[in-house]
N, C-alpha and C positions, 0 to 999 in steps of 0.2 A: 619447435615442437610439432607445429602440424603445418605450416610455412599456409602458403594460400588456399584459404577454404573451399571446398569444391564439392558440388553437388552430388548427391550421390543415396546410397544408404548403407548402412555399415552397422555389423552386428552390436548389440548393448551388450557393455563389458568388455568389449574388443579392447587390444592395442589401440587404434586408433578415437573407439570412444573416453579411455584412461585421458590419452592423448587431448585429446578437446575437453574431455571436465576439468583436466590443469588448468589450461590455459582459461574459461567463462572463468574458474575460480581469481584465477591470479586478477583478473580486467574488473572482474567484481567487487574486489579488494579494493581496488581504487577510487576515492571518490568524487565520480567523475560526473556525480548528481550536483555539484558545485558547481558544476559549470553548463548546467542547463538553461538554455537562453539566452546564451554569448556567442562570440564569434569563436570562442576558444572552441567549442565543444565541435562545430566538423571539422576543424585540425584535427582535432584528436585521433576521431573516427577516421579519416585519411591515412593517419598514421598507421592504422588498424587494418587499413586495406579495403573500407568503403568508400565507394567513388559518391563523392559529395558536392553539389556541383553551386556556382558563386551564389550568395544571399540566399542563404539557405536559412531557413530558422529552425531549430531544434530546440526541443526541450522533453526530450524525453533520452533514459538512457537502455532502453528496450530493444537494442542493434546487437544481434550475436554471429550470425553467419557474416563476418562481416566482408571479404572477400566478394559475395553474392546478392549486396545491398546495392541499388543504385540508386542517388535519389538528384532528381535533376534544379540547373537552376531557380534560384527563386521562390522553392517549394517551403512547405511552411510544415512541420510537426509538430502537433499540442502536444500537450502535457498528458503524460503515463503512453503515450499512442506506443505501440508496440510492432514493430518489424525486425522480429528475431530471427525467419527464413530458415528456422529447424522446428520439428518437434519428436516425439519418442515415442513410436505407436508399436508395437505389436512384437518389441522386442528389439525394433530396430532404431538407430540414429537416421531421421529422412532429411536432409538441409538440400536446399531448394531456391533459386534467385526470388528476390522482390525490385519489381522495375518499376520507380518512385520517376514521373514524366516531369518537365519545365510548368513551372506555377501551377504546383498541384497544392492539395489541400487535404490532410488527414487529424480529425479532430481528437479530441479528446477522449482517450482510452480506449480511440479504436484500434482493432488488430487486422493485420493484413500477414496473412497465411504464405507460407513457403507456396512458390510457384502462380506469382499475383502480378497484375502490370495495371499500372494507372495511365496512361496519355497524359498528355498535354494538358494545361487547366483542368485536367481532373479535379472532383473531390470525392471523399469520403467524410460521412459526417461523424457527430459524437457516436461513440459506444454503439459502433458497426463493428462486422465483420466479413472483409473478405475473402473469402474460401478459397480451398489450394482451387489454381485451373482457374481461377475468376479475370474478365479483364476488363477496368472501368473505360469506355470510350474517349477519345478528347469531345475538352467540352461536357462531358455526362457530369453530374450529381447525384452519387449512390448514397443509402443510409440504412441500417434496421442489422439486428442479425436473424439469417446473415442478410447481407446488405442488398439490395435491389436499385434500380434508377427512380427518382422522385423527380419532382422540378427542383431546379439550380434556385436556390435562396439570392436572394438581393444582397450584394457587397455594397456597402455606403462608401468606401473608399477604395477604386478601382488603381489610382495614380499612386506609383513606387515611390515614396521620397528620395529622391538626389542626394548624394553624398559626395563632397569634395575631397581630395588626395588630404590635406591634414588629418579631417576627421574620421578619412577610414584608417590611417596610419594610429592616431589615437585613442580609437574605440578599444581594441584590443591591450593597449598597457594599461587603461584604466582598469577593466576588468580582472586583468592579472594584478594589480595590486590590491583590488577588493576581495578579490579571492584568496591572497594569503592573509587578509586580514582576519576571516573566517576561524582558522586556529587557533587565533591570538585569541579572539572572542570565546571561544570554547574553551582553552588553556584556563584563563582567569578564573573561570567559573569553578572547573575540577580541582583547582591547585591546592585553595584554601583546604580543603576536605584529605587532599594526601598529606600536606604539609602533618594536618592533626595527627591520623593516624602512623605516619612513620616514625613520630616522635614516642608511640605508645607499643608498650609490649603485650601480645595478646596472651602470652602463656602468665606474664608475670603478674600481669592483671587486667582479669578474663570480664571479668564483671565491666570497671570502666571500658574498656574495648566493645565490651557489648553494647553500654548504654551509648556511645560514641557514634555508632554507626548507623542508627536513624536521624542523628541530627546532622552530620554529615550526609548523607541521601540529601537531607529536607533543605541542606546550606543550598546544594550544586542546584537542585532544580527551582529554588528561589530567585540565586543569580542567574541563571540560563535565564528566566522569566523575564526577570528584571532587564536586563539587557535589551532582548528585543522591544520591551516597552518601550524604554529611552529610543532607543536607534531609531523606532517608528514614530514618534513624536518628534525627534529631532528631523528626520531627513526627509518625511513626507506631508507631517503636520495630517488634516483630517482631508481626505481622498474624494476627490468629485468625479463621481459619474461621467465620460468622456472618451475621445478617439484620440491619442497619445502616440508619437513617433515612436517607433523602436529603435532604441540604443542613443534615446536621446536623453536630455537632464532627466525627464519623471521618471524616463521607463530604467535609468539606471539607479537611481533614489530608491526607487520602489523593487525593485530587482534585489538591492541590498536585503531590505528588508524582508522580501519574500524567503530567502535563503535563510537569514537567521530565525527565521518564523519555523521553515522546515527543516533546517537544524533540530531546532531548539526541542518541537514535536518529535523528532525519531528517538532525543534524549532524555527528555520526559515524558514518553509517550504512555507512563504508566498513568499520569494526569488522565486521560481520556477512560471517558465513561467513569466519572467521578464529580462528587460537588466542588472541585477544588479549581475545576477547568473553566465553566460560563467565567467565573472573577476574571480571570484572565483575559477569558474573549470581549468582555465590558473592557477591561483597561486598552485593550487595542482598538476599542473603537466599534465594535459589534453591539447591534441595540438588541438585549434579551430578556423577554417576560419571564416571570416566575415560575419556578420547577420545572425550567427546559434540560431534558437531556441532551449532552453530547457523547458521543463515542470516537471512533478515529475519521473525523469530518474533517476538511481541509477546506480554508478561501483563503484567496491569495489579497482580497481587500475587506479586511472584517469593517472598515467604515460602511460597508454598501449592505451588508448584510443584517437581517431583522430576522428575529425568532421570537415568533408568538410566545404567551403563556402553555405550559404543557407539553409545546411540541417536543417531539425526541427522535434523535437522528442516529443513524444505528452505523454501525460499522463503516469503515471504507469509501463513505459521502463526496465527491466534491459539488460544493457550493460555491457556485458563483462564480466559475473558472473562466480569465481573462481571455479572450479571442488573438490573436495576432494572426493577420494578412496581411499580404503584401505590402509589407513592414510600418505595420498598425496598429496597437496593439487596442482593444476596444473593451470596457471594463463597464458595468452597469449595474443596479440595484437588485438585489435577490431578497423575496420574501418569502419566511416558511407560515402559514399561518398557525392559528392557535387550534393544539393537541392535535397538529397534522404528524404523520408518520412518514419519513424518509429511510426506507427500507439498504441495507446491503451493498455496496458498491453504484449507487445509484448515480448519476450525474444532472445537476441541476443547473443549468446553463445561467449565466447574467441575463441580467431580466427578466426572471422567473419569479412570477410570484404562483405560490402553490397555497390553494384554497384551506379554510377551516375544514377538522374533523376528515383531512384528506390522508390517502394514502398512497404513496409512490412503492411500489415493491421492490424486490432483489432485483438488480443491473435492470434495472428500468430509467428511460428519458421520459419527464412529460409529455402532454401535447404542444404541437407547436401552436395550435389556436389559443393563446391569451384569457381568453375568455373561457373553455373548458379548462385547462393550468388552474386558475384561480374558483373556479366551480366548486363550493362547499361540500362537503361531504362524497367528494369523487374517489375511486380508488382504480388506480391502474399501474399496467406489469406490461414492462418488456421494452421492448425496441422492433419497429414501429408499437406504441404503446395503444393498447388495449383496453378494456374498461370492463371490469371481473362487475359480473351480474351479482356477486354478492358475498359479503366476508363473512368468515368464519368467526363464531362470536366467543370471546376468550369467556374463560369460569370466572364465575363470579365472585369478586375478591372486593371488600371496603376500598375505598376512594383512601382512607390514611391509608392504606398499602401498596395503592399507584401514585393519584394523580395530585393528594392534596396531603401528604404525610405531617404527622404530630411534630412540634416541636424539637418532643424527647428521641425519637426517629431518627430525624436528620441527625441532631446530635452523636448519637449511635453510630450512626453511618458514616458520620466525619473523623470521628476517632479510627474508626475501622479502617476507613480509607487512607487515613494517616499512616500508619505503616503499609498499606497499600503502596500510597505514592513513593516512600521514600525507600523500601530496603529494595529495589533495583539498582536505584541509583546508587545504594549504598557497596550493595554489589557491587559498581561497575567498579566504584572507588577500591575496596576490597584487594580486587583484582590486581587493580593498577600496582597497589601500595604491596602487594605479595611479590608481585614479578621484581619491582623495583629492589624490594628487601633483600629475597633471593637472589636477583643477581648482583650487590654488589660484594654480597658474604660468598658468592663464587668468585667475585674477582678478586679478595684477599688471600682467596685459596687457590685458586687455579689460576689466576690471573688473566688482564683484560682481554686476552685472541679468546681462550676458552671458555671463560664466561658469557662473551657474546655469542659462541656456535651454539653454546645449549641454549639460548636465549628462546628460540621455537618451544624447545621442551619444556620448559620453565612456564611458556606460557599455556601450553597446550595442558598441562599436569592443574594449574589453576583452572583452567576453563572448563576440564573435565569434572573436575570438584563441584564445580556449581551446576552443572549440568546434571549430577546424579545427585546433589542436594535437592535440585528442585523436583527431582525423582520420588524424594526420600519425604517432601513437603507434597504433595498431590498425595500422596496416601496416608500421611498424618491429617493433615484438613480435610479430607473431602473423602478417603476411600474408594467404593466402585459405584462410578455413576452407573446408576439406571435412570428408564422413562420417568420425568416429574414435570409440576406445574408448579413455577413459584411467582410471584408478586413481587414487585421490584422492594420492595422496602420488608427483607427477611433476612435473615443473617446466614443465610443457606447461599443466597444471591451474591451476597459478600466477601462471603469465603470464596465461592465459585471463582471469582474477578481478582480478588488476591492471588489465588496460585495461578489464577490465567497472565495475572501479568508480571509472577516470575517466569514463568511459561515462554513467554509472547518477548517480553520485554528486556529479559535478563540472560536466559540461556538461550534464546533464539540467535540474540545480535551475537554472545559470545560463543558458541559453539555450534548451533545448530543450521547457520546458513551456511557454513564452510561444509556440512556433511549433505548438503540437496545433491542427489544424480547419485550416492553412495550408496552401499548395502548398511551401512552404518546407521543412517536416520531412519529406517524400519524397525532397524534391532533398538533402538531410544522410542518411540513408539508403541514397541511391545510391552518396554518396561513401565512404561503409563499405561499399560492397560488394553490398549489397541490389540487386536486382533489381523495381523496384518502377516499373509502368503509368503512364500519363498520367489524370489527371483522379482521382487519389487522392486520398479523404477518411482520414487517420488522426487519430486523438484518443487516440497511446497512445503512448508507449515502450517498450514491451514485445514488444524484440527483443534478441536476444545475438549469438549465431554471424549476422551478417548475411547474408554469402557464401550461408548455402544456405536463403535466404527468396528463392521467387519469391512477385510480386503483380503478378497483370494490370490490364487497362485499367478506369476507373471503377469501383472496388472501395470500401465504403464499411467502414473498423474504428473501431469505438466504445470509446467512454471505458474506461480503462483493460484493454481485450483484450489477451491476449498469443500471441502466436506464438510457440510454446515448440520451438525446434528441440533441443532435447538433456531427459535424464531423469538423476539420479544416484542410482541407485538400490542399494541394496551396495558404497555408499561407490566407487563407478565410474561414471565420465563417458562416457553415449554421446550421439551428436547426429548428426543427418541430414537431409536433403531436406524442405523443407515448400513447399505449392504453392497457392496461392490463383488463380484463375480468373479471367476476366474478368465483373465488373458484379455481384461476390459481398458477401454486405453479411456482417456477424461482430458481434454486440451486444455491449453494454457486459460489459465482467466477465467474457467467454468466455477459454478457452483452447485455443486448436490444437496440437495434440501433433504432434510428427515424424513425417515417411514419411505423414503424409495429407496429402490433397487433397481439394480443392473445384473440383468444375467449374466451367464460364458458367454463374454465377445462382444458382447456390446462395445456400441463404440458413442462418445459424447464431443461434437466439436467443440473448438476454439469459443471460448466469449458465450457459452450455453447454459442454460438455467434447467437443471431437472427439476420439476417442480415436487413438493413433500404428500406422500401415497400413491406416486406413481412408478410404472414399473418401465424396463428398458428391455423387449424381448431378446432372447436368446440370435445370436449372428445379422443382429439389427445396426444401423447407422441413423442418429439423431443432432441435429443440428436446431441452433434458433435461444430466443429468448421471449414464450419461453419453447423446451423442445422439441420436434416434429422430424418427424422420419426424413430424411435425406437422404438414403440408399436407392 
C-alpha cells in the first residue's frame, strides 16, 4: 500500500494520506497491546520496518512512522511512551524520523515529536515532551513539557543481567504460549452469554430477550473479574516492593497478570467511575478507605497501592507504574492520601506518596522532593510541577451529595449503575450473537464462499445500529447539554455516565475508532450535538458534553486529544463552553479545558494543557503544561 515510509508532507485526503490511514487502521486492528513487554513486540515492529536494535524493552504500542523509527540497543520504552514520527497540522500529513540512541531511556507517557534524536544513554523522563527539531545530548537527562535538561536521576542498578543461549532461545516461546492463552481467557468469559442468547429469538420473544440481556452483560463482566482475581492470587500471591529481573519467573508471573488486569479493564471498562470497581481493586490486593473514587486509573501492582478515605482519581491516572531499566524492572509503594485529588491523565510514579486534601491537576507529575509530594493540602499542575497559589472553591453543595452520601443514595446509584455496567457488555454480546445468526442463515442461503465475503457487511450493518442507537440514547437521557454545576450524588450525574459509557465503551470500541483520520467521525459528532466545521481532521474521541464543543473550518485534532468541557473536582461536576477556531491544529495527547478558546490558527503542541478561561491568540504557537507561547 505505501511500501517504506518516508518523510515528507503530503496533502490530507490525498491518495497517499487514503493510502496511510489503511494501513495505521489495518496495524491497529491488531492486538499488538498483547504483547507489550516481551521480546515478541520489536519482532514485530521490525517486521514493520522499524529498525529496533538487541534488548530493547518496549511497552508501548505508540510507533506509526515506522519505516522512520530508530531505536538503538538496549534502550528501554515505558508504558503509553509515544513515538509516532507523524502528526496533521495545517491540512497536511508531516512524518518525520525519531532517532532513539544505545541505552536510552523514555519514561512513561512521554512523546518524542517527529524530527527528534536522543544520543547515547540519553533519557527522557515521565510525561515530557520532546519537540520537532529537539536533540537530547549523550549522557543528558531531559524532562517537563516541553522537555529541558535537569540532573541525571540516580540508577540503583547500572549492571545488564546476563543471559545464557537456552534462556534467550526460551524466553520468547514462553511468551508466545501466554499470549495465546489470552483468548482462551477472554473466550470463556463471552461464551456463556452468546451460548444464552443464540438459543433465544428476539422477534418471537421480545420481552425475555430483553430481560436476558443485562444479565448476560452482568455474567461476562463477573467472569472477566473473576478470572483475573484467581490468575493474580494464583501466580503472584501478594507482591513485595522490589528490583526484579526482567523476563525472569516474577516479572513473567506478573506480566501475565498485568495483561489480563488490562484486558479485562478495556472490557469492563464501563466498571470505572462506579461503586462497583474499589470491590474489585480490594479483591486484587489494593488497600482502599471509604467513599474513594475511581475512574479510568491503571496500577500494574494494586498490592503496593493505598487510597485514602475520600480520595478520587479522575480519568486516565497511572498509579504506581513499574520502572524497567536496564533489564530491571523496579516496582514500589504509591500512596494517595485522604480526599486528595488526582486530576486527568496525571502520572504518579512508584513511590509516590501524595499528601492529604492534595491536588495533582490535568497531565501533571508530582514533585520529585518526597517531602512536598506528601505535604498536606498542596496543590499543583504541570510537568516540571508547579504550585497554583490558590484553588478555585467549588459551590456549595451538603457533604450527602459529595463526600459522605446517605445510605439510600448509594443505593440509588448502585441500581443505576447497574445497567450502567452491564448493557455495554451486553452490547458487545448483542453484536456477537447478530453476526453470528446472520451469518449462518446466509450460509443456508447463499452458501459458505458467500456468506463469509459479506461477512464485513454483516458486521459493519450491526455496528452501525449501535452506533446510531447510542445516537438515539444521548437525546432520550440527557438532550442538549448546556453550562451546569452538579454534585457527584444526583441522578443528572448518572444518567451523564450511563450514555457516556455507551458512548465511550460500546460504540467507540465498535465503530467509532475504525472512523478516526475520516470525514465520517465529525459527521457522528454532529449528530451528538457537536458543532463541528467542514474539512475536519480528528483522530480522537475524546469528547463528552458534545453540545458545548464548537470546532471551526479545517481544524486538525491529533491522536488521542481531548476536549475536556467539564472538571469534577470536590466530588462536583462543572462543565461549559469550549471553542476551537477556524484552521487550528491541537497535537496528540493535549487537553483543552472549558471556557477556553483558540482563535484562527492557533496552534496547541504535543502533550499541552490549555488551561479553562484562557484564550489562544489569533496566528499564535503554544506549547507546555501548562501552555505558553512557543512561536
Amino acid at each position: 500500500m505505501i511500501g517504506k515510509v518516508k518523510a515528507g508532507r503530503y496533502p490530507l485526503w490525498s491518495g497517499y494520506y487514503i493510502r496511510w490511514w489503511f494501513v495505521q487502521s489495518l496495524v491497529s486492528s491488531i492486538p499488538i497491546d498483547y504483547l507489550e513487554g516481551t521480546p515478541l513486540l520489536p519482532f514485530v515492529y521490525r517486521l514493520f520496518g522499524v529498525h529496533v536494535g538487541r534488548n530493547v524493552q518496549l511497552a508501548t504500542e505508540n510507533i506509526a512512522a515506522f519505516d522512520q523509527v530508530t531505536i538503538g540497543d538496549g534502550s528501554c520504552i515505558d508504558d503509553d511512551a509515544s513515538l509516532l514520527g507523524y502528526t496533521v497540522k495545517q491540512a497536511q500529513l508531516i512524518i518525520g524520523p525519531i532517532r532513539i540512541g544505545q541505552n536510552c531511556f523514555v519514561g512513561t507517557r512521554s512523546v518524542l515529536s517527529e524530527e527528534t534524536e536522543m544520543e547515547d544513554n540519553a533519557r527522557l523522563e515521565d510525561l515530557s515532551l520532546l519537540q520537532p527539531g529537539s536533540r537530547i545530548p549523550t549522557g543528558e537527562s531531559w524532562s517537563g513539557s516541553p522537555a529541558r535538561k535537569v540532573s541525571r536521576p540516580d540508577v540503583w542498578r547500572t549492571d545488564r543481567p546476563r543471559s545464557g543461549l537456552i534462556r534467550r532461545a526460551l524466553t520468547p516461546v514462553i511468551y508466545i504460549g501466554l499470549v495465546l492463552i489470552l483468548p482462551i481467557l477472554l473466550l470463556a468469559a463471552i461464551l456463556p452469554g452468546v451460548l444464552v442468547l443464540v438459543q433465544m429469538n428476539p422477534l418471537a420473544h421480545p420481552f425475555y430477550y430483553a430481560a436476558a440481556v443485562p444479565l448476560v452483560g452482568a455474567t461476562f463482566s463477573i467472569l472477566i473479574m473473576l478470572e483475573v482475581v484467581v490468575a493474580k492470587w494464583l501466580l503472584v500471591q501478594r507482591v513485595k516492593p522490589g528490583t526484579y529481573r526482567v523476563h525472569g519467573s516474577f516479572y513473567i508471573r506478573n506480566w501475565l497478570v498485568e495483561q489480563l488486569y488490562a484486558l479485562s479493564l478495556d472490557l469492563t471498562a464501563q466498571l470505572r467511575a462506579t461503586l462497583y470497581l474499589a470491590p474489585w481493586f480490594k479483591a486484587l490486593g489494593a488497600k482502599l478507605g471509604r467513599n474513594v473514587e475511581l475512574s479510568t486509573a491503571a496500577t500494574p501492582t494494586p498490592d503496593l497501592l493505598t487510597i485514602e478515605e475520600g480520595a478520587t482519581i479522575a480519568d486516565e491516572v497511572d498509579l504506581g507504574p513499574s520502572r524497567v531499566e536496564n533489564g530491571w524492572m523496579t516496582i514500589a509503594p504509591t500512596k494517595i492520601g485522604k480526599r486528595a485529588f488526582v486530576g486527568n491523565s496525571a502520572v504518579v510514579p512508584a513511590g509516590t506518596t501524595i499528601g492529604e486534601n492534595s491536588l495533582l491537576g490535568v497531565l501533571t507529575l508530582p514533585p520529585q522532593d518526597p517531602s512536598q509530594a506528601s505535604e498536606p493540602g498542596g496543590s499543583w499542575l504541570g510537568n516540571p510541577p508547579v504550585q497554583l497559589p490558590h484553588r478555585e472553591p467549588s459551590t456549595s453543595f451538603s457533604e450527602k451529595r459529595t463526600y459522605q452520601p446517605t445510605r439510600r443514595a448509594c443505593l440509588v446509584r448502585a441500581v443505576v449503575e447497574a445497567f450502567r455496567v452491564t448493557l455495554p457488555s451486553a452490547g458487545f454480546i448483542i453484536v456477537t450473537t447478530t453476526v453470528i445468526s446472520a451469518t449462518l442463515a446466509l450460509m443456508a442461503r447463499l452458501g459458505l464462499v458467500k456468506a463469509l465475503l459479506l461477512l464485513p457487511v454483516t458486521y459493519g450493518v450491526a455496528c452501525t445500529f449501535v452506533a446510531l442507537a447510542v445516537v438515539v440514547a444521548k437525546w432520550l437521557v440527557m438532550g442538549r447539554f448546556r453550562p451546569f454545576t452538579h454534585p457527584l450524588y444526583t441522578t443528572y450525574v448518572w444518567r451523564l455516565e450511563a450514555v457516556n459509557a455507551l458512548y465511550e465503551f460500546l460504540a467507540t470500541p465498535l465503530a467509532l475508532d475504525a472512523l478516526q483520520g475520516t470525514p465520517l467521525l465529525p459527521l457522528y459528532f454532529r449528530l451528538l450535538g457537536a458543532k463541528v466545521g467542514k474539512s475536519v481532521y480528528v483522530h480522537t474521541t475524546g469528547l463528552i458534553e458534545f453540545d458545548l464543543v464548537r470546532i471551526g473550518d479545517h481544524c486538525c485534532i491529533n491522536q488521542d486529544s481531548v476536549l475536556q468541557t467539564h472538571l469534577f473536582e470536590d466530588r462536583v461536576l462543572k462543565a461549559s463552553n469550549l471553542t476551537v477556531g477556524d484552521w487550528c491544529d491541537i497535537g496528540a495527547y493535549s487537553i483543552v479545558l472549558y471556557d477556553s478558546q483558540m482563535e484562527d490558527r492557533s496552534h496547541l503542541d504535543s502533550l499541552s494543557l490549555l488551561m479553562k478561561g484562557e484564550t489562544l491568540p489569533a496566528d499564535t504557537a503554544w506549547a507546555g503544561i501548562p501552555a505558553r507561547r512557543s512561536d
